[in-house]
N, C-alpha and C positions, 0 to 999 in steps of 0.2 A: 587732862585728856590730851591736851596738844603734846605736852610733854613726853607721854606715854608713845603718843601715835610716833614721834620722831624719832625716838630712841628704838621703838620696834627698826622703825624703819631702816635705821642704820645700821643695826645688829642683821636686819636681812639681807643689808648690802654687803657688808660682812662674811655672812652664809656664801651669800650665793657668791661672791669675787673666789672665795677659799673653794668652795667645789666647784669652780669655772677651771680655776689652774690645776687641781688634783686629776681632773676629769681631762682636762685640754692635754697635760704632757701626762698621761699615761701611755704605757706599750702599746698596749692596741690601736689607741690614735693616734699616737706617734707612726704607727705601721701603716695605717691606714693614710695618713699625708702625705709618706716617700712614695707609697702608689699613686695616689693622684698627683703628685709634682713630678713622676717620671711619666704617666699619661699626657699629662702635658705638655710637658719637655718634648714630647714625640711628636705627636700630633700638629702641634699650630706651623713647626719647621714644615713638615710634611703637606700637609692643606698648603703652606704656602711656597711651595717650589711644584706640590702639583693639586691645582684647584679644581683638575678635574675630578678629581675622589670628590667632594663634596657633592649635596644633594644637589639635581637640576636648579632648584630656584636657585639657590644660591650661588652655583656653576655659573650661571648665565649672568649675574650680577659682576659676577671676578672679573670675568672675560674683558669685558670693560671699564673693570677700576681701575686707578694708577697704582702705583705701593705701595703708596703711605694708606690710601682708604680701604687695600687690601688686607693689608695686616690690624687695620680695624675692623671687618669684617669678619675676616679667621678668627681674632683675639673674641668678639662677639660670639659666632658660632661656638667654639671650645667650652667658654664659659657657659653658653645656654644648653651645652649637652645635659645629659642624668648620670652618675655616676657608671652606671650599667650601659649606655648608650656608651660612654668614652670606654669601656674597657671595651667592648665588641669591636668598635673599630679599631682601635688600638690591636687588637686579636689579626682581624681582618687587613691591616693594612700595613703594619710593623712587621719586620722580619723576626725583630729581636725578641722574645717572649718578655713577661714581665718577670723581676728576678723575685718580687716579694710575694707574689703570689704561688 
């Protein structure tokens, strides 16, 4: 039985590493990463040469950090957005439209 349970077990890690990579660099989320690494690429510059686009709370927090806790805060913010939250503002505050979209 142990025997059994461990060789299962291997052969799933197996599965799943082989449709992790099949599935991770396919086209579509290959496409889907250049969008979110150009959302980004935009955005955190952005938040941080002007922190007043960002929400009050966190406006009011900028105002008064130095640069280094600012770009930990932006870099926090960015990343706690939802994919659909960073494309709107990206919409709303980017000149540039996205080009993969």
């Amino acid at each position: 039985m142990v025997q059994f349970s461990a060789r299962t077990w291997n052969d799933l890690k197996e599965i799943r590493a082989f449709l992790f990579q099949r599935m991770y660099h396919a086209a579509p989320v290959m496409k889907k990463r250049e969008e979110a690494d150009h959302v980004i690429r935009d955005l955190f510059p952005l938040y941080m040469s002007h922190p007043d686009l960002l929400p009050e709370r966190w406006h009011a927090r900028a105002l008064v950090a130095q640069e280094a806790r600012l770009a930990r805060m932006v870099a926090d913010y960015v990343a706690g957005m939802t994919d659909r939250y960073a494309l709107q503002a990206h919409r709303e505050h980017c000149a540039e439209p996205l080009k993969y979209l």
